[in-house]
N, C-alpha and C positions, 0 to 999 in steps of 0.2 A: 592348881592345874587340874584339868577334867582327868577322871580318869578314861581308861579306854572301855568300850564300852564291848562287853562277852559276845555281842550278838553279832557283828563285821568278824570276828575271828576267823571263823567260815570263810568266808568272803579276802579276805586278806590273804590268808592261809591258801586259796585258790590261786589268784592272783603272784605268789609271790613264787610261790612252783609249778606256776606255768612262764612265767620271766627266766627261774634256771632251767630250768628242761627246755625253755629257746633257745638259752641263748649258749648254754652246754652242746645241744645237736648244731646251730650255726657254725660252731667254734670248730667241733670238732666232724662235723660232717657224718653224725652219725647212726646209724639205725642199726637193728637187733641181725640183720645177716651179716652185716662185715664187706659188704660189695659195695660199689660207688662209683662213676664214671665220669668223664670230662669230657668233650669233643671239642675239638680244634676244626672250626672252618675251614682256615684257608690251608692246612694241609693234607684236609680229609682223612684223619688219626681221631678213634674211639682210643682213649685208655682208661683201660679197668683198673680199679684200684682192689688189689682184698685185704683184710685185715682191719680191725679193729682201732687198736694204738699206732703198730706199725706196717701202715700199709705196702705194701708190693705192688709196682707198677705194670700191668701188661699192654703195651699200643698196639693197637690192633688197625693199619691203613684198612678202611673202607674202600673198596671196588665194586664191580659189579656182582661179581663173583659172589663175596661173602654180606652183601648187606645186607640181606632179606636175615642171615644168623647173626647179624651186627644187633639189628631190631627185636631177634626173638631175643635176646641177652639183656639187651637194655630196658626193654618193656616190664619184663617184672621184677628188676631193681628199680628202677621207676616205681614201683606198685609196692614194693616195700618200701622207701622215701614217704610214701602216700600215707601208707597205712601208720607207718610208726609218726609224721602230723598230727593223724586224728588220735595213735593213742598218746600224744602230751596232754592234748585236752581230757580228754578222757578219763587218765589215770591221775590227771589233776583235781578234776570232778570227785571223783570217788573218795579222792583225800580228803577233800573240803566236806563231800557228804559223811562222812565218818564222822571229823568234827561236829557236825551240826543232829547228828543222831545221838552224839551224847552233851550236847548242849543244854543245859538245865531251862534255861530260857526260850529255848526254838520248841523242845518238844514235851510234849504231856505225857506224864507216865505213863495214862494206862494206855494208849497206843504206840506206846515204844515199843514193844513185842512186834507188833505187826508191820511197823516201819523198820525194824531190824532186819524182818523176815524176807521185805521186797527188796531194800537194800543190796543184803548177802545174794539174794535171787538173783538179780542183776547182773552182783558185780563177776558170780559164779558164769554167766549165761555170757559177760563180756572175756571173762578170761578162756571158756572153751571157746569162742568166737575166735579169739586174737589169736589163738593156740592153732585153730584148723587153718586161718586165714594164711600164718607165719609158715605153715609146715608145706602147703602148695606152694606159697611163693620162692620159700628156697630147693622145693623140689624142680622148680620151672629153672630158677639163678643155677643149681648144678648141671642139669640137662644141660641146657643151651652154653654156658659156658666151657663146660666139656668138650661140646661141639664143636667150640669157636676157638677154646686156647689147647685142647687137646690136653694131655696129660701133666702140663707144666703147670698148668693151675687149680691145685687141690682147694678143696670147701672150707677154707678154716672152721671149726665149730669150736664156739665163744661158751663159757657156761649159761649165757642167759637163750643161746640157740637152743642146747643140751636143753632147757627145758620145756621148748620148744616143741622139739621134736618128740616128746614121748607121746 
């Protein structure tokens, strides 16, 4: 039997942690604020969902009245759905590029240093990215949902918000 060959490990390694981090967010509907919504057509009912594991339902009927704050509410939990997409890829990338930075086969010693160097650059430059990107969007999700459910629906914050926000 061939053996497996070190250089796909990379590659595999990508591949297979981006199949659970789908099919873990599919399953479970999940992204790093804890908010999520449904809308019902034919009753004209947004329901907000908060939490985590155990979510809390709030229906909110759509009128005239309140749609325009139905929209500011759901648009950047929308935008968080978005953003936690790009990071499965993302933070599946970086795993597989980790791998393949100390892959004896992919890279040459003596520019290991400097491929470390752009590496960590990156990966540092994507996690303040995600960090500022995450901290507006659930400043915009408690605004407008303040707005719209009033004081019955507090922010839950998750540990991986917590670090978030600092």
């Amino acid at each position: 039997m061939r053996s497996f060959n070190k250089i796909y490990f990379p590659l595999l390694t990508y591949c297979v942690l981006l199949f659970v981090h789908l099919f873990f967010t599919m399953k479970t509907e999940y992204n790093l604020t804890g908010y999520s919504y449904y809308v019902d057509n034919y009753s004209n009912i947004v329901i907000f969902e908060v939490g985590v594991w155990e979510k809390e339902s709030y229906p909110i009927e759509v009128a005239e009245d309140n749609a325009v704050h139905v929209l500011q509410a759901v648009l950047p939990i929308s935008q968080a759905n978005n953003l936690w997409k790009v990071n499965l890829f993302l933070i599946s990338l970086f795993v597989a590029g980790f791998f393949v930075l100390f892959n004896k086969l992919l890279m040459s010693k003596k520019l290991l240093k400097w491929y470390a160097a752009i590496y960590f650059l990156c990966l540092i430059v994507f996690i303040v990215w995600d960090c500022i990107s995450y901290k507006e969007i659930m400043n915009d999700i408690a605004q407008y949902t303040t707005k719209l459910l009033g004081d019955k629906c507090k922010m839950q914050i998750t540990l991986l918000t917590c670090i978030f926000l600092l």
